[in-house]
N, C-alpha and C positions, 0 to 999 in steps of 0.2 A: 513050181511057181516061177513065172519069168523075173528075173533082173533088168529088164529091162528100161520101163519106163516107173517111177512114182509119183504122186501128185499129192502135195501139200495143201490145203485146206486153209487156208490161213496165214498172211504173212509177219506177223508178230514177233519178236524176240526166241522165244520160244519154238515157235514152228517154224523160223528160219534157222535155228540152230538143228534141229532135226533131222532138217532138208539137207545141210551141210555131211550129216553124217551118213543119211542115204547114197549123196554123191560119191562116197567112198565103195559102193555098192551096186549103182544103179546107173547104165549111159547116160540117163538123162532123169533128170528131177526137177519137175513143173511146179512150180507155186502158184496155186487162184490168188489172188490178188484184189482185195475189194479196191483200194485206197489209190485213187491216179497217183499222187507223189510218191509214194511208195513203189508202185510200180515203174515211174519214169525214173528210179531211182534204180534199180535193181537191172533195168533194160541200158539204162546208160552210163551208169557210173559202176557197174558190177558187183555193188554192197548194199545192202538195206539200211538205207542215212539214218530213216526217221528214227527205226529202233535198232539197229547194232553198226553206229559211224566209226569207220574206221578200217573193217572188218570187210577184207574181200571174198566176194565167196566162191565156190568153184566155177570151171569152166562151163561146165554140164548142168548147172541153175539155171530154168527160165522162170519168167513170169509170162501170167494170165491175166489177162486182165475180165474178159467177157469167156462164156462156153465155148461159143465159136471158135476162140483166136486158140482154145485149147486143144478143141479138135484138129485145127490144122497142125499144130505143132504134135499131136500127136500123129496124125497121118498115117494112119496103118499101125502104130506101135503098140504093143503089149503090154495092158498096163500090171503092174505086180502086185503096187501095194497104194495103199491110200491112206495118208495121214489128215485126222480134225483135228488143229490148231484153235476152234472156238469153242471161246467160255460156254461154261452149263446151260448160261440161261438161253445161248442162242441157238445151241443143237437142234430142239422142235423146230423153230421157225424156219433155217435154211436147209434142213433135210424133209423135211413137207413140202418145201417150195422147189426143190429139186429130186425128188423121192423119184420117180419115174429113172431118172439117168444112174442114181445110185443103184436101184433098184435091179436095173442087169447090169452093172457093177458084179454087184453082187451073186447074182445068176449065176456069175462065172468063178465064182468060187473067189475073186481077188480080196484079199481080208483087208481091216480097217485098224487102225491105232489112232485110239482117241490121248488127248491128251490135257483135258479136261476133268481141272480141278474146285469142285464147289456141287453144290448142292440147290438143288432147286428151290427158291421161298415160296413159291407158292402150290407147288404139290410133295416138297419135302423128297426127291426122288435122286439119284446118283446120277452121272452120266449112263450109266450102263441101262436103267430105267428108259430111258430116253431112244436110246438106238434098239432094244426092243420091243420097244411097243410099237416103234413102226417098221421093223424090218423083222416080224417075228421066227420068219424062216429059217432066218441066216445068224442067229444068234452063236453059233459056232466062230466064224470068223471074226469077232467083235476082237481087239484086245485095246489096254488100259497100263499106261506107262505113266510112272509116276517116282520118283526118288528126289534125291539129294542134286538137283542139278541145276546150275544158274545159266541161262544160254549165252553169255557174255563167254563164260570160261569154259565152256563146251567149243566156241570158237575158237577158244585159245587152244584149243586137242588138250586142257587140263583130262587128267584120268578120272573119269565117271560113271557111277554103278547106280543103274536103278532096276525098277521092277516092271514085270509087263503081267498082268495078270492076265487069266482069260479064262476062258471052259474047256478047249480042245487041246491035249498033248499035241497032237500033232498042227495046228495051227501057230500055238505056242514057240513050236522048235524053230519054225520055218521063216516064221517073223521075226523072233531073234536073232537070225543067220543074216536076215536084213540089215538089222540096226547095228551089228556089229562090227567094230572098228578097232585099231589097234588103242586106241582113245576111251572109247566108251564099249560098255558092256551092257546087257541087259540079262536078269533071273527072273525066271515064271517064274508065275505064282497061280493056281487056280483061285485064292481068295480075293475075289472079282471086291467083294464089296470092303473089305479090311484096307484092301490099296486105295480104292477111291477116296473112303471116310480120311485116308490119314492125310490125302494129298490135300482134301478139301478143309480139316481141320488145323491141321500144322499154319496156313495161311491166317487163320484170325489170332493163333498164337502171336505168331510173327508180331501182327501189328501191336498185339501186348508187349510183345518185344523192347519193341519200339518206343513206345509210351514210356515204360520202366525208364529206359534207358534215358530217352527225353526228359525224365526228370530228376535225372542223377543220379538213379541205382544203378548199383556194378555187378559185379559176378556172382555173390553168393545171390542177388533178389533174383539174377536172369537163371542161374538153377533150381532155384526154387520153383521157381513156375513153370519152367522147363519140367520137371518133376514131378509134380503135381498137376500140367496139365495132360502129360502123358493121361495119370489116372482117371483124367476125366473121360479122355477119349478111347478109354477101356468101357467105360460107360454108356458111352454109344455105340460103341461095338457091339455091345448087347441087344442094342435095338435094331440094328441092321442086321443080325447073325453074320459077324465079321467077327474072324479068327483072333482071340488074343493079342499071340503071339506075331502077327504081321502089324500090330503096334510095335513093336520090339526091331522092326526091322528097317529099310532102306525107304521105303516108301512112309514109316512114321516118324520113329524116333531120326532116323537120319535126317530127312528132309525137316524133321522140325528143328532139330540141331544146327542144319543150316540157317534157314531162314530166320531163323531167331537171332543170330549170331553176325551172319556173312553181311556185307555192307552193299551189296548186289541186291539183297531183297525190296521186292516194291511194296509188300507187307508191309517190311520194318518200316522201310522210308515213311511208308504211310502214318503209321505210331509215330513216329519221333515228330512231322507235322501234328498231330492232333496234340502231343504234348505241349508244343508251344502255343497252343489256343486257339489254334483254325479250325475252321468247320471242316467237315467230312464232304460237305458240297462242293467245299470254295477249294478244294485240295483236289477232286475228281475232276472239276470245270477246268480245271490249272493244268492239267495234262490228258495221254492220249494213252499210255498206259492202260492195264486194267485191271484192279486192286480187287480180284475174288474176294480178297477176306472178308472185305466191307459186307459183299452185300449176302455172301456164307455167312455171317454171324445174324441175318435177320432170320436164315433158315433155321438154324441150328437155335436158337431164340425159342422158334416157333416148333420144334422137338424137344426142346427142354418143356413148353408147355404141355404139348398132348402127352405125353409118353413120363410124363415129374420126373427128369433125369435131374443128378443132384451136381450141378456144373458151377460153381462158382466162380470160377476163372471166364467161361464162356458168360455167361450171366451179366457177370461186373463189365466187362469189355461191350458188351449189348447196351446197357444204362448210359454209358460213356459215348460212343457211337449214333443212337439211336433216343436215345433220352438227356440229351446233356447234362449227366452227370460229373461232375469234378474227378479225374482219373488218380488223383492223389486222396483225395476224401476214397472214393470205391478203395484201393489198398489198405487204406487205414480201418476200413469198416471190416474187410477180410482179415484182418490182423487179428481183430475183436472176438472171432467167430469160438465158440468151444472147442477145446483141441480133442480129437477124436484117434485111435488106434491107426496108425500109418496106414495100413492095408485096408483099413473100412471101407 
């Protein structure tokens, strides 16, 4: 697979931190670029303002703004790998709408790293669902990275381990050998769906998080939940045929450990807003961010319904979110509940 050239999918906090870490890898690594300030930012001041100010990024980063401008800068070059930087819900739309260009992409064998955390609300489907039902062929190349990792402090080259799930050993190894840095690491994983579920769930924890905290509680309520939401999302493990045990890992409990905890989360952020009594609209409208938990807890809602998964924690945070329920009343109502055998 060439080193070449990569191309980033997304200019976001997230997928510009990624892009930084390929540079370490790659002569050159192209960012598509929806967003002009974004782009005029990244073309002329050498950092991406909107979402990581401060933060230079390497030589070897361009941006795209249009297909065109991408093809020129690619010019002949080999492309190796390709990272999506978009939320769940937006995979179908811009991969339908450019499906033909990925599509011998793909031909040529160049693999994909999604990085896409949430679950779809209205067919209830993973990221991994998504890329293929339209790219059925090439389901080998797909992989799925997902850990303990804030792209603020991945800029900082803090030390970072996450997971890359996928189907191919030998895909697996090669993409790897990409993302790897003296900084950041990455561990297969083939449990394609255990990695996604946790990346997707850990985020509406988060905003539990958050809420707790917004309203006073300290460490024993944040392990608590922490604790007991792992259990639940053992529970949905079950409905996706996701591996226990990669709950237990970098892509579950780690990543929920972060996010729950670290002051970096836009989860959290998002909870400790909803604790002081704003709406969930007037918090999304108010920035440019974009707070998966939110609208993963409608999905995950709506898989507690079909499938009578027994989610308390997801449940009460949906009432809250979605039914303006009192976030301090919900706690107290779960306090109430019959105490049942830890492991039940």
């Amino acid at each position: 697979m060439s080193n070449d050239t990569a191309l980033v999918v997304g200019a976001g906090a997230f997928g510009t931190s990624i892009a930084s870490i390929l540079a370490n890898n790659f002569k050159k690594v192209i960012l598509k670029v929806r967003s002009k300030d974004v782009y005029m930012h990244i073309k002329n001041d050498g950092e991406n303002t909107v979402y990581l100010p401060g933060i230079k990024l390497a030589k070897n980063i361009d941006a795209a703004l249009t297909w065109e401008e991408l093809d020129e800068q690619m010019d002949g070059r080999e492309l190796g790998l390709i990272v999506s930087g978009l939320p769940t819900a937006g995979i179908a739309a811009f991969f339908t709408e450019n499906h033909d260009r990925f599509q011998k992409y793909f031909d040529k064998g160049v693999p994909l790293v999604s990085l896409s955390k949430g679950i779809d609300p209205e067919t209830l489907e993973l990221a991994d669902d998504r890329f293929f039902d339209m790219f059925p062929n090439h389901r080998e190349i797909f992989t799925f990275l997902s850990g303990p990792s804030f792209a603020k402090e991945i800029m900082q080259e803090q030390i970072t381990l996450c997971t890359l799930a996928g189907r191919s050993r030998r895909v697996l190894t090669s993409v790897s050998k990409m993302l790897e840095c003296p900084y950041f690491k990455v561990l297969p994983s083939y449990d394609v769906k255990g990695v996604l579920l946790g990346g997707a769930l850990k985020n509406i924890l988060a905003i539990a998080g958050g809420i707790i905290e917004g309203l006073g509680y300290n460490h024993n309520t944040r392990a608590a939940m922490i604790t007991r939401g792992i259990a639940e999302m053992l529970r949905f493990g079950l409905v996706y045929n996701a591996r226990p045990e990669t709950f237990y890992g970098l892509s579950g409990m780690g990543d929920l450990i972060l996010t729950t905890t670290g002051d970096l989360s836009r989860n959290k952020t998002f909870g400790l807003e909803i604790a002081k009594g704003r709406s969930p609209e007037e918090i999304i409208s108010s920035q440019r961010t974009v707070v998966e938990g939110y609208k993963t807890a409608m999905a995950v809602h709506r898989v507690i319904e079909k499938y009578d998964v027994r989610a308390r924690i997801f449940d009460g945070l949906y009432s809250v979110l979605y039914e303006g329920a009192n976030p301090k009343k919900v706690i107290e109502k779960m306090m109430q509940v019959p105490s049942k055998f830890e492991l039940e």
